[in-house]
N, C-alpha and C positions, 0 to 999 in steps of 0.2 A: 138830738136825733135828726132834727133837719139838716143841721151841719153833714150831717155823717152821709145823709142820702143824695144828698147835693154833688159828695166829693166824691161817691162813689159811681155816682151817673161822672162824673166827669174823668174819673180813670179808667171806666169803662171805656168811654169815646175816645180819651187817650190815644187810649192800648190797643186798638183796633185797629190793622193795617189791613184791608181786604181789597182788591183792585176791583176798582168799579168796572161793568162788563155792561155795554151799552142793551139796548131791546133791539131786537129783529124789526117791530114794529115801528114804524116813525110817523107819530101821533103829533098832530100839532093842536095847540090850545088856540079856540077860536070863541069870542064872544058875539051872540047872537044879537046885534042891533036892536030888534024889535022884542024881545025878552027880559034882556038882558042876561041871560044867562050865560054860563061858560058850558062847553063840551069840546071833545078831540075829533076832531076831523083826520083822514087819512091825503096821500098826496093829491087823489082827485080830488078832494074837498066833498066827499061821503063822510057824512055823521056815524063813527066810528062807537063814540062815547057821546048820548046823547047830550043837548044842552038841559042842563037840570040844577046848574051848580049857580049859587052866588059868588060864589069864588072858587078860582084854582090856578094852580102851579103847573107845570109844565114838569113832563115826566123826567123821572132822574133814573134809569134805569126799566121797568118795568113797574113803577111806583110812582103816583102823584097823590098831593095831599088837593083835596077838594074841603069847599067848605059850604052846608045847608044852614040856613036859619042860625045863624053864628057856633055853628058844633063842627067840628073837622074831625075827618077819616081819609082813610087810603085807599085809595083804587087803583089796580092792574091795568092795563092797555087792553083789556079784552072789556071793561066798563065795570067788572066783578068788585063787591065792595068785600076788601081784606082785612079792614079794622072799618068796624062800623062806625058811621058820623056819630060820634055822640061826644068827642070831646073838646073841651075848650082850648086848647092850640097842641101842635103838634110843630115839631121841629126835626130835622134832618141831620147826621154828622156826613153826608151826603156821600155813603159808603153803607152800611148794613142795616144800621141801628134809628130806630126813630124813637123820640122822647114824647110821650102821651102824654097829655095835661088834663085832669080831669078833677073837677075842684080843688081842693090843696092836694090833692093826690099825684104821681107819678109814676108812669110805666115805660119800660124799655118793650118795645117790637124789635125783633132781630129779624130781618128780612129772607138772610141766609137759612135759618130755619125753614123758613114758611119756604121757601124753594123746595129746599129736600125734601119735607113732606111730599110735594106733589111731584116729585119725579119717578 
């Protein structure tokens, strides 16, 4: 069964040719010295996404993976959390799809989706 889930997360990501479409927003990942926290700051260096994170990624479209208290989730460029922190890794095929890890369990986010919703 695992076999089966494994290959089938991976002909999904395969099969998926979608052209990555950069953000209007241009968020930069900055770590707070004295916190140590991460958040995105904008080009004046305005705390855009506050610093809150122990860790994070640098936006890949409208999407960064951030991570609290060792749990990762997705966040938007507006700071908005789109998959809540609560799972234990998260990976990118850096195009639509993100791979959710959450105990021995596994979940596909298709990003394209969650767009059209909100349009």
């Amino acid at each position: 069964m695992k076999l089966k889930l494994i290959v089938f997360f991976i002909s999904l990501i395969v099969s998926v040719c979608f052209i990555h479409t950069k953000s209007f927003a241009q968020l930069h990942l900055l770590k707070d010295n004295k916190t140590c926290l991460y958040g995105y700051t904008d080009d004046e260096s305005n705390w855009i996404v506050e610093r809150q994170y122990d860790l994070a990624e640098e936006f890949y479209g409208i999407y960064a993976v951030v991570t609290k208290n060792e749990k990762s989730g997705l966040i938007k460029t507006t700071g908005e959390i789109i998959v809540s922190i609560e799972y234990s890794s998260i990976k990118s095929d850096n195009r639509n799809f993100y791979i959710l890890k959450k105990g021995a369990a596994y979940f596909v986010f298709d990003s394209s989706l969650e767009k059209n919703n909100n349009q």
